[in-house]
C-alpha positions in Angstrom: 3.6 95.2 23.3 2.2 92.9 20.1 4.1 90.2 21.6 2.8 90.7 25.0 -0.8 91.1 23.7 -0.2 87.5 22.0 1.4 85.7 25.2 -1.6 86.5 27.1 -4.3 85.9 24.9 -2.5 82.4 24.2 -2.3 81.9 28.0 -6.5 82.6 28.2 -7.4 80.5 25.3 -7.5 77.0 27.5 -9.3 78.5 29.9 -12.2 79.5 26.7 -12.2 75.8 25.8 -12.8 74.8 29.4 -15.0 77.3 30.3 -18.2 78.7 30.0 -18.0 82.3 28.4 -21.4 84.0 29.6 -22.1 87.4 27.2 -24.7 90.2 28.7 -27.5 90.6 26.2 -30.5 92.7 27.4 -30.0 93.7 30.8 -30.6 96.4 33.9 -27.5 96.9 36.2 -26.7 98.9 39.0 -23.7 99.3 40.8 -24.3 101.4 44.2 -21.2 102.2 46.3 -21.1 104.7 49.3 -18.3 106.6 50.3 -18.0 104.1 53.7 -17.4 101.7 51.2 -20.5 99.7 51.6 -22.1 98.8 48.0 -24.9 97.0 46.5 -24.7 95.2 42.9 -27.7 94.1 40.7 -28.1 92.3 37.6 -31.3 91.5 35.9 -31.7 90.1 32.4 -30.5 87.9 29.9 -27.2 86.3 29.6 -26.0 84.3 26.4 -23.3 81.2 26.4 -22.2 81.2 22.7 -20.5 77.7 21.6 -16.7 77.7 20.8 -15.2 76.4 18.0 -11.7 75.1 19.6 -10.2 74.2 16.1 -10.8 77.7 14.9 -9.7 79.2 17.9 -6.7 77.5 18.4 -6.0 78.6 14.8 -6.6 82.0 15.4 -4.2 81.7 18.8 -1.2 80.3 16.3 -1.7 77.0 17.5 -1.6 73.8 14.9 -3.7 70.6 14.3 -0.3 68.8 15.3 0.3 69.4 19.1 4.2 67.7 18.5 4.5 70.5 15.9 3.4 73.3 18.9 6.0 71.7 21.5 8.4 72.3 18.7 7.5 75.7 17.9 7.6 76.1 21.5 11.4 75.4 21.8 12.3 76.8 18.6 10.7 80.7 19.3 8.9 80.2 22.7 5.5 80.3 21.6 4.9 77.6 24.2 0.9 78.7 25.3 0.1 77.3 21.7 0.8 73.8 22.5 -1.4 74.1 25.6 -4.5 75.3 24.2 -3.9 71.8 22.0 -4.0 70.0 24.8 -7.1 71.9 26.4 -8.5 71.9 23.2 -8.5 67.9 23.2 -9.9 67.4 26.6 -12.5 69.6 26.2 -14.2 70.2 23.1 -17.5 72.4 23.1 -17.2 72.9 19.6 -20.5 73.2 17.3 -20.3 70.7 15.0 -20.0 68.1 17.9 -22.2 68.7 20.3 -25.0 66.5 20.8 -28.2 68.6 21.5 -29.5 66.6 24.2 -26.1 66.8 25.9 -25.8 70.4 25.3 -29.1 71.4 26.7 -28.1 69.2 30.0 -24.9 71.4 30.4 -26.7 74.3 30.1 -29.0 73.4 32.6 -26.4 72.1 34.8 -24.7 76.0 34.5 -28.2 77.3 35.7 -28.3 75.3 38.8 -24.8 75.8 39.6 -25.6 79.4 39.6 -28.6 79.6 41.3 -26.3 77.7 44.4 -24.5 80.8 44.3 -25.1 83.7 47.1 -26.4 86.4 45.1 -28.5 84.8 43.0 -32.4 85.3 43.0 -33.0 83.5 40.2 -31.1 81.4 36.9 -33.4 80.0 34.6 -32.2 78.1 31.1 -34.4 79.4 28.3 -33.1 77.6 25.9 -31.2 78.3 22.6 -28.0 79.1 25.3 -29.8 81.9 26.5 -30.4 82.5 30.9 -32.6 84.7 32.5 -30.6 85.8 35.3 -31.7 87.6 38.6 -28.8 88.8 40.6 -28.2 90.9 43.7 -25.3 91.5 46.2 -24.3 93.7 48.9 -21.2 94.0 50.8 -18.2 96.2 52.1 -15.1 97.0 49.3 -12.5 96.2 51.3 -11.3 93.3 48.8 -12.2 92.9 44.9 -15.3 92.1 43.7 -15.6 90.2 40.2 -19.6 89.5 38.6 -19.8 86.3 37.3 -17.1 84.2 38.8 -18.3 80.6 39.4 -15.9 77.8 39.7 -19.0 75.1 39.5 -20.2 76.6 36.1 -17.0 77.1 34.8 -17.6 81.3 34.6 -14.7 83.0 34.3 -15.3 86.1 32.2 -16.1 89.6 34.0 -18.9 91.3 33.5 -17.8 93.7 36.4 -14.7 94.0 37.9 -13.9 96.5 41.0 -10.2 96.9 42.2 -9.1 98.5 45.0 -6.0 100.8 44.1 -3.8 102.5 47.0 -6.0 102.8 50.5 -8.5 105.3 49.4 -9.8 105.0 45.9 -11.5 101.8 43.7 -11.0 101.5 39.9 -14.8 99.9 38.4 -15.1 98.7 35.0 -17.2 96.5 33.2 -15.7 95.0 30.3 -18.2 93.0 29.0 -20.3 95.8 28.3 -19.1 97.1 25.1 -18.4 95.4 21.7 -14.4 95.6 20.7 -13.8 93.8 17.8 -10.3 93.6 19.1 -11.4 91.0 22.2 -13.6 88.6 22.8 -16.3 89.9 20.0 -13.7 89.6 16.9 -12.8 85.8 18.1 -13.2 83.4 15.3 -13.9 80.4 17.6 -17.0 82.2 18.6 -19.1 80.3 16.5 -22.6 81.9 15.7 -24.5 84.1 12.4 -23.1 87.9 12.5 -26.2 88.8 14.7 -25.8 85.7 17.2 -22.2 86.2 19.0 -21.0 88.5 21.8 -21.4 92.0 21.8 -23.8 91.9 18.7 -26.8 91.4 20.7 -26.1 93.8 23.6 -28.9 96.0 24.9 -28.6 97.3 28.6 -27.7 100.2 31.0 -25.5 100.3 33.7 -25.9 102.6 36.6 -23.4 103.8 39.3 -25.0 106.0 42.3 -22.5 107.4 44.9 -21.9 109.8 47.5 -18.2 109.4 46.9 -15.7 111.8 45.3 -15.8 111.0 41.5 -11.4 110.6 40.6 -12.1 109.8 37.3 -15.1 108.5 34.2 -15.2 108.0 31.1 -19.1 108.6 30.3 -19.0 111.8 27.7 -22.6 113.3 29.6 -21.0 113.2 33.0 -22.5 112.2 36.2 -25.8 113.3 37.2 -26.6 115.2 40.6 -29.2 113.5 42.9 -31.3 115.4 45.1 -29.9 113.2 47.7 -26.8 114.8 47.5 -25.8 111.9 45.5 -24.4 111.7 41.8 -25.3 109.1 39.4 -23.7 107.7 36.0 -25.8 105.9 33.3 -23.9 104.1 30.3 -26.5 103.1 27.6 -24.9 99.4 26.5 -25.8 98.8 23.1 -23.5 97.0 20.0 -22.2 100.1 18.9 -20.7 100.7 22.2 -16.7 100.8 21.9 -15.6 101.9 25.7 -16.2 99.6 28.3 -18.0 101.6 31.4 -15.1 102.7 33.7 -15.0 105.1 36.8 -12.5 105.4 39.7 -14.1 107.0 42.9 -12.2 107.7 46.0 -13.7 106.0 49.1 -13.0 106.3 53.4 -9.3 105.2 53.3 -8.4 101.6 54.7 -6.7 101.4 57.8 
């Protein structure tokens, strides 16, 4: 499983140095889903893009200074991801040390008007210091995945919510970005940043699910709340103590 673990972390670690990595700070969000499987998502609040340090994190990945050395290490005990984050890591390099301020401000403005292109999206504002103001709402029918943030044009490929349909009937929701595990993204070295400035650290939100649907499964310890709609309604409170990432599984009108 350790080895497993390893492969796939190695495996994301390019797509770090290439991408942006957006982190929920303060934020409000609501995920509605009716038992018809029609369902409404909002975000509103702050998002943080922390800078990446791609020497530490290739270090921390088991990756060398020496990217002949990884293509060796990759014959010799098949450890071949290491040599690719190298290669990431030299074509794109959003470490601290390097970036130029005016050229860093510029890419962060360039991810706020990518995002506010995207359908969904009230509102992206830079504020500066890698922090958006963000103003997002969707609606739609589950009878795909839904993933919040994925932009290709702004390079966001890290989840704050994920929803997966699983067999005909039921949908698996979590939100992985909201909680702070050491063990993931928080606890990377190449997250550059004081102790108060990285991912998870500054985390400060609720989540909200309201639904008419059976509740399968949940993982908040107070339970789900009765509407006098008839409805039932499940708050996380997201702060940098929280450990569990938000997680419900409801069962919906089957698929056809």
């Amino acid at each position: 499983m350790a080895r497993a673990i390893r492969w796939l972390a190695l495996m994301l670690a390019p797509l770090l140095l290439g991408s942006c990595l957006l982190a929920p700070t303060r934020f409000t969000a609501t995920l509605d889903v009716r038992a018809d499987r029609s369902f409404t998502f909002a975000y509103a609040g702050e998002v943080y893009v922390p800078r990446i340090d791609r020497n530490a994190l290739a270090n921390e990945m088991g990756g060398s200074d020496d990217p002949d050395q990884d293509e060796q290490n990759w014959q010799q005990d098949g450890d071949g991801p290491a040599a690719l984050l190298n290669i990431a890591a030299k074509e794109d390099d959003f470490s601290a040390d390097d970036a130029d301020d005016g050229d860093d401000d510029a890419r962060m403005a360039a991810i706020a008007e990518a995002l506010s292109r995207e359908y969904g999206y009230r509102s992206a504002r830079y504020l500066g210091q890698h922090r958006f103001a963000i103003d997002y709402r969707i609606s739609g029918r589950l009878d795909h995945g839904f993933v919040f943030p994925f932009n290709p044009d702004a390079q966001a490929i890290i989840p704050f919510l994920t929803i997966e349909l699983r067999g005909a009937d039921r949908v698996r929701i979590r939100a992985p970005a909201f909680a702070n595990d050491d063990a993931g993204l928080a606890g990377m070295s190449g997250i550059t940043g004081s102790a108060d400035d990285t991912p998870g650290t500054m985390l400060d939100g609720t989540f909200t699910i309201t639904t008419d649907a059976a509740i399968v499964s949940q993982n908040q310890e107070d339970g789900a709340q009765a509407q006098p709609d008839g409805a039932k309604r499940i708050v996380w409170k997201v702060t940098p103590t929280t450990r569990d990432a938000p997680m419900a599984v409801l069962r919906l009108t089957p698929l056809p």
